[in-house]
N, C-alpha and C positions, 0 to 999 in steps of 0.2 A: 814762935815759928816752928820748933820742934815740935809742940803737939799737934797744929797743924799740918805740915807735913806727915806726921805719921797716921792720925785720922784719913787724912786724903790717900797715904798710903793704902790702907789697910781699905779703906773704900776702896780704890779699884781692885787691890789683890781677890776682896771678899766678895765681891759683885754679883758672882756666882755659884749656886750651891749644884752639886759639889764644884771647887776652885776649876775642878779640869774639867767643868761646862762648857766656860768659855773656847776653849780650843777644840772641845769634840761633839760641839752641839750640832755643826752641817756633817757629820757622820751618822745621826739620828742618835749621839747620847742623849738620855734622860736626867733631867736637871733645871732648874728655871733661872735668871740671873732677875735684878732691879732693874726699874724703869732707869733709861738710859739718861732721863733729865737729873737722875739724882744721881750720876756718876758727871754730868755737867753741870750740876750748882754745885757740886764740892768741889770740881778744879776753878768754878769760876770763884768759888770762897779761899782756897788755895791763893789763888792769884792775888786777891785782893789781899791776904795777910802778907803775902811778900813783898807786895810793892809796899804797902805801909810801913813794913820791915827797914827796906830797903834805903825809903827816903828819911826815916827817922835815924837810921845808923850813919848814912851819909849825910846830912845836917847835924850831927853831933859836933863835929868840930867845930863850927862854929859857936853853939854853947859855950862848948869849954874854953875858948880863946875869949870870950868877952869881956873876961876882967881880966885877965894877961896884963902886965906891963911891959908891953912894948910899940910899936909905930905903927898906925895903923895900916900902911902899908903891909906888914912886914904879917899883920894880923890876913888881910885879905891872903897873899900868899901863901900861907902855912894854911888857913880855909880852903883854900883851891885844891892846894896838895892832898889833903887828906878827903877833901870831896869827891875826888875822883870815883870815890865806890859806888857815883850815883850813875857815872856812864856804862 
C-alpha cells in the first residue's frame, strides 16, 4: 500500500513538466502535462489496492481467532470488534 500510494503520489505531483505547469498553464506558461486518463487509471489503480488493503486488514481477525480456544460466541464478538476497520 505504501508504494502504491507513493507511485500515485508522485503521479499526480509529476503530471506536469515543469511541476508549476499545472497551476500557470491558463497564464500562457509553457509546459506540457500527461494525458489526463493516466492520472485516472492510477487513482483508479490506487483505489483498487486500498480497498484490497482494506478488506484483507479488516478480515484478519477472523483468521487469527480460528483456532482460539474459546466459545464461539465469544470468537464472533472479538471478530466484530476488531472488524470494525472495514466500516
Amino acid at each position: 500500500m505504501i508504494m502504491a500510494s507513493a507511485t500515485f503520489g508522485l503521479t499526480v505531483i509529476l503530471q506536469c513538466t515543469p511541476t508549476s505547469y499545472y497551476w500557470t498553464q491558463w497564464i500562457g506558461a509553457k509546459g506540457h502535462c500527461v494525458a489526463q486518463d493516466v492520472v485516472g487509471n492510477a487513482a483508479y489503480a490506487h483505489s483498487a489496492a486500498s480497498f484490497i488493503a482494506d478488506w484483507v486488514l479488516g478480515l484478519l481477525p477472523i483468521w487469527l481467532l480460528w483456532d482460539v480456544q474459546i466459545s464461539s460466541q465469544r470468537k464472533v464478538g472479538i471478530s466484530a470488534l476488531l472488524g470494525m476497520g472495514l466500516l
